[in-house]
C-alpha positions in Angstrom: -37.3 -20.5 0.4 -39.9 -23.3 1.7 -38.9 -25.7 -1.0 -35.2 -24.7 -0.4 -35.4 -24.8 3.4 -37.5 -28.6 3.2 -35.0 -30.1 1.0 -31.8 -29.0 3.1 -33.7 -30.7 6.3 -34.9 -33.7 4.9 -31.1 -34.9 3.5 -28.8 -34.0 6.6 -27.6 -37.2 7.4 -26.8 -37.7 3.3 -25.3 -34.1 3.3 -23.0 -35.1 6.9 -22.0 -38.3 5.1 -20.6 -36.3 2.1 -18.8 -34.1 4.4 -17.4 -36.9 6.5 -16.3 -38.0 2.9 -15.0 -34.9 2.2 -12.8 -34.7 5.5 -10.9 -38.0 5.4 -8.8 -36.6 3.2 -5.7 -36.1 4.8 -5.3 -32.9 2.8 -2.4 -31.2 4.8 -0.6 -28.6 2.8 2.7 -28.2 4.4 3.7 -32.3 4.5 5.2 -33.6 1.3 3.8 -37.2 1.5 0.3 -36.0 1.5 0.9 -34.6 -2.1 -1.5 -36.9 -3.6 -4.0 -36.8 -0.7 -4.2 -32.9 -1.6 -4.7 -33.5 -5.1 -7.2 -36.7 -4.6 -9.5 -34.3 -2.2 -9.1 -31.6 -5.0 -10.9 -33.8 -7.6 -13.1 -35.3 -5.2 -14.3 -32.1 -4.5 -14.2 -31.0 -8.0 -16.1 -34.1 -9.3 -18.9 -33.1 -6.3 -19.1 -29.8 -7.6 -20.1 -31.2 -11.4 -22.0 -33.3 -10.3 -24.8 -30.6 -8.8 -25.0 -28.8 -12.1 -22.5 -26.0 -11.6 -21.8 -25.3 -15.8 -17.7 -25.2 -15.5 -16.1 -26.9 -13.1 -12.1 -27.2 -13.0 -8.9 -28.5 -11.2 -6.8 -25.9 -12.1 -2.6 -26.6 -11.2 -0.8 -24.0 -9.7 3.4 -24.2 -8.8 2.1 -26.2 -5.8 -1.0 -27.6 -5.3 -3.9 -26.6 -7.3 -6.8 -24.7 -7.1 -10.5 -25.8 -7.7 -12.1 -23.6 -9.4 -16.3 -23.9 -10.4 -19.2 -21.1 -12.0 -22.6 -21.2 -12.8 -23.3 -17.9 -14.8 -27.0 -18.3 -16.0 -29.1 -15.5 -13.9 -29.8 -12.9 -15.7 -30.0 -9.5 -14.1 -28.5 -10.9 -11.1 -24.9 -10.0 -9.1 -22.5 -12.2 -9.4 -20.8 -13.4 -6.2 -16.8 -15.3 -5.7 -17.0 -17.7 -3.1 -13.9 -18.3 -1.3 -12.6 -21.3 0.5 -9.8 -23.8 1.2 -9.9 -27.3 1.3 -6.0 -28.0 3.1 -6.2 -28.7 6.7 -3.3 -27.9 9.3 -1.2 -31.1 10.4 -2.8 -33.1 13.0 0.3 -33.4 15.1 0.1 -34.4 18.3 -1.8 -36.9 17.2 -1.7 -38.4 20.8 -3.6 -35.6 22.2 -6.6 -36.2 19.7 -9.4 -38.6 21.2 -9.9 -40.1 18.2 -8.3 -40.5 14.6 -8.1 -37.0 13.5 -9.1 -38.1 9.9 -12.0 -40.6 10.8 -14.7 -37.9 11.7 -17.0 -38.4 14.6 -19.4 -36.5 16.5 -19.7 -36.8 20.0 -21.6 -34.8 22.0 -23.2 -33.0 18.9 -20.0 -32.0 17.5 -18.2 -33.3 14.9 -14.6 -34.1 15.3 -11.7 -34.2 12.7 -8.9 -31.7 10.8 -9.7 -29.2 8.9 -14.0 -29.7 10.1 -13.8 -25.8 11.4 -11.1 -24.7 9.2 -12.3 -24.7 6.4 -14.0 -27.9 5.1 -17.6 -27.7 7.4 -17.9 -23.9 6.5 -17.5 -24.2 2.7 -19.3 -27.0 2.3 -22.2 -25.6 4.0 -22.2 -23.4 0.8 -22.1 -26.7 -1.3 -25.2 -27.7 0.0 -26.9 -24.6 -0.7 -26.3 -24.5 -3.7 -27.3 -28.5 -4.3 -31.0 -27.2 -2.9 -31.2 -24.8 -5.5 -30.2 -27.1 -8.4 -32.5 -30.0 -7.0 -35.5 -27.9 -6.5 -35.4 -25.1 -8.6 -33.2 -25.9 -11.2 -31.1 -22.6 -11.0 -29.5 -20.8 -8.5 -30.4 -17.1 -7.6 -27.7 -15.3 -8.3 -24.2 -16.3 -10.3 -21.7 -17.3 -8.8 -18.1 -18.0 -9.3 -16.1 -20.5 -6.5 -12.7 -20.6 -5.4 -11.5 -23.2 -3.5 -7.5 -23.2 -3.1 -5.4 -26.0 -1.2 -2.4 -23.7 0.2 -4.1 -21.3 2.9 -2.8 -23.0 5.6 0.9 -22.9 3.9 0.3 -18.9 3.2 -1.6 -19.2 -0.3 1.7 -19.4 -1.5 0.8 -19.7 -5.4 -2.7 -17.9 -5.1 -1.6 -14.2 -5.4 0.2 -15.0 -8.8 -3.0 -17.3 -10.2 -5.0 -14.4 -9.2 -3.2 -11.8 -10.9 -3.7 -13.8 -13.6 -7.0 -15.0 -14.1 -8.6 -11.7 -13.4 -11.1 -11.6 -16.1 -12.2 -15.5 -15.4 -12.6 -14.2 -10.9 -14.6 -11.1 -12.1 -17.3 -10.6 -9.7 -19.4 -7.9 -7.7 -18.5 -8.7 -4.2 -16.2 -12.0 -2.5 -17.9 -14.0 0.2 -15.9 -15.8 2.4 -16.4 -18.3 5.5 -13.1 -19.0 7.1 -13.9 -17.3 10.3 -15.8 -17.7 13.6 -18.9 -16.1 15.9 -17.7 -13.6 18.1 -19.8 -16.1 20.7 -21.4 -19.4 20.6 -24.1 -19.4 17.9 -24.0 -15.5 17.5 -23.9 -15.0 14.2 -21.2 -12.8 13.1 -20.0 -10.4 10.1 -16.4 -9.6 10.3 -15.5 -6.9 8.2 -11.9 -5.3 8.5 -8.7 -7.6 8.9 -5.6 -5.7 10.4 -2.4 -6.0 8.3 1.6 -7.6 9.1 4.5 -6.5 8.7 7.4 -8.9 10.2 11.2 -7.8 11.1 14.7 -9.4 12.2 16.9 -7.2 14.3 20.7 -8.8 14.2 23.5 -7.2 16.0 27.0 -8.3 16.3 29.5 -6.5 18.7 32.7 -8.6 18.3 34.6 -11.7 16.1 33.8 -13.9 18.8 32.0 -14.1 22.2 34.4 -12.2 25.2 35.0 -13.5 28.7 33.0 -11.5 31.5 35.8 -11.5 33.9 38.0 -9.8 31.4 36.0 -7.8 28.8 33.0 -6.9 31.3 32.5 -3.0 31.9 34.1 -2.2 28.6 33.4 -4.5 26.2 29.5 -3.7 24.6 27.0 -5.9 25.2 24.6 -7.1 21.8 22.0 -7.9 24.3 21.5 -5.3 26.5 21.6 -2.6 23.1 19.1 -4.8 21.8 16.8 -4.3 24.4 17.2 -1.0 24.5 16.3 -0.4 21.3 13.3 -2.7 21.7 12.5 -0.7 24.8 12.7 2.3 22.5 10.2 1.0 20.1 7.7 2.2 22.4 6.5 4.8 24.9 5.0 4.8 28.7 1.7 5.3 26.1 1.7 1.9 25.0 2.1 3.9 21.7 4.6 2.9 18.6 7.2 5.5 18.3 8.5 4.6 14.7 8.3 8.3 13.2 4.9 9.3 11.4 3.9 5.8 12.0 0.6 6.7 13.4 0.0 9.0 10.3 -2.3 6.9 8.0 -4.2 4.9 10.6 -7.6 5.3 10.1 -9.5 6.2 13.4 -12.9 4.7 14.2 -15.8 6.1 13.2 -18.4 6.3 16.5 -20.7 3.5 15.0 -18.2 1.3 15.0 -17.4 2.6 18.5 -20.4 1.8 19.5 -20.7 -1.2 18.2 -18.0 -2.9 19.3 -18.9 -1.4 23.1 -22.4 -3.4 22.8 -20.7 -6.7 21.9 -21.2 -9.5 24.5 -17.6 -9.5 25.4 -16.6 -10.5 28.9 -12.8 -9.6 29.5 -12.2 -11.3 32.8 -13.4 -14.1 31.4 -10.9 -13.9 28.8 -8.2 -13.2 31.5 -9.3 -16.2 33.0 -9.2 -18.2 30.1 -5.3 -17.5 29.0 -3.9 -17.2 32.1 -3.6 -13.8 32.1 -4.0 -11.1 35.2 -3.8 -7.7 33.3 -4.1 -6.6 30.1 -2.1 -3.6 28.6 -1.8 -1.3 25.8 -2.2 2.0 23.9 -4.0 4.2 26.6 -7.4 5.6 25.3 -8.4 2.5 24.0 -11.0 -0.5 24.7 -9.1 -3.5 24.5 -11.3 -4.6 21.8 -10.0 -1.3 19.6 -6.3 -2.8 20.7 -7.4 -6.0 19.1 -8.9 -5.2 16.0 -9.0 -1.9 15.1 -5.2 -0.2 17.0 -2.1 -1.3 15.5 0.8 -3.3 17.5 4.2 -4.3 17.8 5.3 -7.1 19.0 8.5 -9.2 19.4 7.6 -12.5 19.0 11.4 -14.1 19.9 15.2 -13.1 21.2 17.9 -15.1 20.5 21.1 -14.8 22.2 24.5 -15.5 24.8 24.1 -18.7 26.7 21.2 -19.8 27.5 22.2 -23.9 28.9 22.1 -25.6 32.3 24.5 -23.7 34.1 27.1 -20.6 34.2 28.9 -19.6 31.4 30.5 -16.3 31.7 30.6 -14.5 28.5 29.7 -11.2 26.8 28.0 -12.7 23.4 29.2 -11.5 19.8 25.8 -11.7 18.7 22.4 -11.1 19.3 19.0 -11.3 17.4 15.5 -10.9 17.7 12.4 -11.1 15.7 8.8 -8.7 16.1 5.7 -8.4 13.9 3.9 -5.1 13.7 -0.1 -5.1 13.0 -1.4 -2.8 10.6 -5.1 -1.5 10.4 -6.5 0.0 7.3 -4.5 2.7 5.5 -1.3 2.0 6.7 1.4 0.7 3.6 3.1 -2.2 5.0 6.2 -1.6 2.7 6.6 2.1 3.9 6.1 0.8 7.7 8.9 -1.6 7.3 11.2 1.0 5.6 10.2 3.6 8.8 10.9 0.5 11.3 14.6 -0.6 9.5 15.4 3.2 9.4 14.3 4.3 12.7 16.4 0.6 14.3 19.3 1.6 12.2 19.5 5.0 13.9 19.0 3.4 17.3 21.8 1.0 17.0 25.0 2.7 18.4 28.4 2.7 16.5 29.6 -0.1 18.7 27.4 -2.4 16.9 26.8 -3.8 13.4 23.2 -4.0 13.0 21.0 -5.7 10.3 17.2 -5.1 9.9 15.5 -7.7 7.5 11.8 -9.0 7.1 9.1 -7.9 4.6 5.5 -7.6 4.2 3.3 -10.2 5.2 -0.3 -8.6 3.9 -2.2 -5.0 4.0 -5.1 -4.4 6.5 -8.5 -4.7 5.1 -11.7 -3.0 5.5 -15.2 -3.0 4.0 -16.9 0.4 4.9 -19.8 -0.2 7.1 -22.3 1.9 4.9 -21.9 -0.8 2.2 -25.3 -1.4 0.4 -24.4 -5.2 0.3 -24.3 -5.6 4.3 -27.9 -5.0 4.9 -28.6 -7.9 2.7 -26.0 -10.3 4.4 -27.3 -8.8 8.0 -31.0 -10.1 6.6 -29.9 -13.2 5.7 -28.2 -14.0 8.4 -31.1 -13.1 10.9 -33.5 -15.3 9.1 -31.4 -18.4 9.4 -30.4 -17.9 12.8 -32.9 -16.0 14.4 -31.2 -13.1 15.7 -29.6 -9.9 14.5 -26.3 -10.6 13.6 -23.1 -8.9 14.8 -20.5 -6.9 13.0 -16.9 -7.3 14.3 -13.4 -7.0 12.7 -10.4 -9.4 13.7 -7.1 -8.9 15.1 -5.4 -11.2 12.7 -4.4 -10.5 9.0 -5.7 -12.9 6.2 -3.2 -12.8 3.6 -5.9 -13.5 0.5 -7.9 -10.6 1.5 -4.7 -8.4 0.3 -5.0 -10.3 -3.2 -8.5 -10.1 -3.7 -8.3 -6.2 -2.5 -5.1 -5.7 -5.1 -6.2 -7.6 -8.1 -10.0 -7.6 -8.2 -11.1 -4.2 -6.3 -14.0 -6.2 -4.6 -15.8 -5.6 -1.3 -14.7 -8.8 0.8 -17.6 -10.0 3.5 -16.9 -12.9 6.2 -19.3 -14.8 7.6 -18.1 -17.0 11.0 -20.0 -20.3 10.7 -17.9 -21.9 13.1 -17.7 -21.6 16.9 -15.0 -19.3 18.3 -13.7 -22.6 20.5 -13.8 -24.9 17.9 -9.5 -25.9 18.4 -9.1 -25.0 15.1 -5.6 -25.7 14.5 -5.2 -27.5 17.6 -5.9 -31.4 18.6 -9.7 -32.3 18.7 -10.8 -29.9 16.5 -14.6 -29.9 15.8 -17.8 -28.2 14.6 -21.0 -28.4 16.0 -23.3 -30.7 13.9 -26.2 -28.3 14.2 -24.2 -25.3 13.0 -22.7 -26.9 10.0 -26.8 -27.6 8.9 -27.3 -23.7 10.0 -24.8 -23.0 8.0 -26.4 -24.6 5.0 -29.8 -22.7 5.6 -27.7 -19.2 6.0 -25.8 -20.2 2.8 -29.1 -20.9 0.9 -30.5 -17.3 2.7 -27.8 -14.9 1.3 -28.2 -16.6 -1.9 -31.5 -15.6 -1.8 -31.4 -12.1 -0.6 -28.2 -11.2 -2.7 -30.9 -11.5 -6.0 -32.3 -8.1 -4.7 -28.9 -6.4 -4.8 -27.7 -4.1 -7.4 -24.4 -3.1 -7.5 -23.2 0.0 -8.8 
């Protein structure tokens, strides 16, 4: 690792040039005029990869914008490891609130500013430049290794569950390693392992042909509002706790390890409180609130829509009324039977005085990799080498939509490593990573290729 370790030190400022390179691409994903940026930053970063010696390197198209996909497959007797990433960046919008060009990367301070430098460009590269160590100064890398770098995660990997499905033989692999996360804290390095799932729902009710006057229809006529939020009220108890029936029947409790764990983690809730705004936080009772975040499921109406709502009086009794909720899902749970309990249990809510419509669908299962995994020793080493302290283990609250493909298609265990800070605005104007980190990054990179040599799946 000396030789590795030396090269990776002594070409920094050639390795931040490349990935200032790499992020003036304005590769945003959901804007149709940056089509060809997409594509350009695509072949850029394919003709990168070939150039360091990887043995197949492809831009591969997809109904939408393609996928770069690259392998070197020459260590014998060795695992073989998919490395996930995504090279489309968020839109930059409002690009009035950025303090400098949001594709025209700078560092200030020790972090480096631009789109898409945290999410996800900085953290795959960082396995780029591993790799390029490894090639350079030993000719071969450790282990195999198979990347897949897709240009649609920020648009919902629209196209990347079908090209999955479909290339499983050519994304066969022993484990996937992904770095599209963050530290649970400012350079505390951090193993997430379990993703909670979504489910997402549309409640419509209509009462009448048209909107009624109060004065004439009020005290009679039903009201689409006030049934609809009574039956949101009904969704759950004084508990905090869901009431859709035998919804709680496949959650999978935690284990007291993971109890445990997740009690010794540096977390500072009024700080948090602080932070958002916020003076109480609520919930399933019988629960930490970092259970609630990551590891308890939730409902949640995200938006209601109906009656009047402009400057002024308007007396009416609305026709119509709508709203929309997303229910997380931890591991176990089947996101299509929870939306068929939820659309059942509205429907029966709803009285006869109202039409009611339930629509939505599944937006991605929950995903876990078992703590007792042989493989997470070996990333928990690694990790600890290049960053000098025992790394933590944490789950997230969110739900990454390409962990439910990978689970599905390939049957892999999926490990995420946060090389990025947990404030780094990703998403948001003046989004950055912290120079230091990204060359951190590099060395932890270069340490689980090392380690994961010594593993031996079953």
């Amino acid at each position: 690792m000396e030789h590795i370790l030396n090269y990776l030190r002594t070409h920094r400022r050639q390795h931040l040039a490349q990935l200032f390179e790499l992020t003036r691409f304005p590769s945003v994903s959901t804007a149709a005029e940056h089509v060809e940026d997409v594509a350009r930053c695509a072949r850029f970063l394919a003709d990168h990869l070939q150039s360091l010696g990887l043995t197949r390197v492809e831009v591969m198209p997809t109904p939408g914008h393609p996928i770069v996909y690259a392998e070197w497959l020459e260590a014998s007797n060795a695992p073989t490891i998919l490395i996930y990433g995504h090279y489309d960046v968020q839109p930059p919008e409002p690009l009035e609130l950025w303090n400098s060009p949001p594709f025209e990367p700078q560092i200030r301070e020790g972090e480096i500013y631009a789109r898409g430098i945290a999410d996800d460009k900085g953290q795959f590269f960082a396995y780029v430049k591993a790799m390029e160590a490894y090639f350079t100064e030993k000719g071969a890398l450790p282990i195999n290794v198979k990347l897949l770098i897709e240009g649609e995660e920020e648009i919902g990997s629209e196209n990347l569950h079908a090209f999955v499905q479909e290339h499983r033989a050519l994304l066969n692999a022993d484990a996937i390693l992904l770095s599209d996360t963050s530290m649970f804290a400012p350079g505390l390095p951090t193993i997430c392992y379990g993703t909670r799932g979504l489910v997402h729902c549309q409640i419509d009710l209509e009462t009448a042909a048209t909107d009624l006057h109060s004065g004439a229809f009020g005290g009679f006529a039903p009201n689409p509002i006030h049934i609809l939020a009574e039956m949101i009220a009904a969704l759950k108890d004084k508990d905090g706790r869901i009431t859709i029936p035998d919804f709680y029947e496949d959650v999978a409790e935690l284990t007291p390890k993971e109890q445990a764990q997740f009690a010794a983690l540096p977390y500072d809730e009024e700080a948090l409180k602080r932070e958002i705004g916020m003076e109480e936080f609520i919930g399933e009772t019988g629960f930490s609130t970092l259970e609630k975040r990551w590891a308890r499921p939730a409902l949640d109406v995200n938006g209601i829509l109906g009656g009047f709502t402009g400057t002024g009086t308007k007396t009416v009794i609305p026709a119509k009324a709508m709203a929309k909720f997303t229910i997380r899902l931890v591991p176990y749970q089947d996101p299509e039977k929870v939306f068929n309990a939820a659309k059942a249990y509205l429907e029966q809510l709803a009285p006869a005085a109202a039409k009611v419509s339930v629509t939505g669908g599944v937006g991605g299962s929950a995903y876990l990799t078992p703590l007792e995994h042989p493989i997470l020793p070996l990333i928990a080493k690694a990790l600890q080498q290049a960053y000098h302290q025992e790394p933590v283990f944490t789950r997230t609250g969110g739900t990454i939509g390409v962990l439910s493909t990978f689970s599905e298609a390939l049957h892999l265990p999926i490990i995420m490593v946060g090389m990025a800070q947990p404030n780094d605005n990703a998403h948001a104007p003046n989004e950055h990573l912290t120079e230091e980190l990204f060359y951190q990054g590099a060395e932890a990179a270069a340490y689980l290729l090392h380690e994961l040599k010594t593993w031996k799946p079953a």
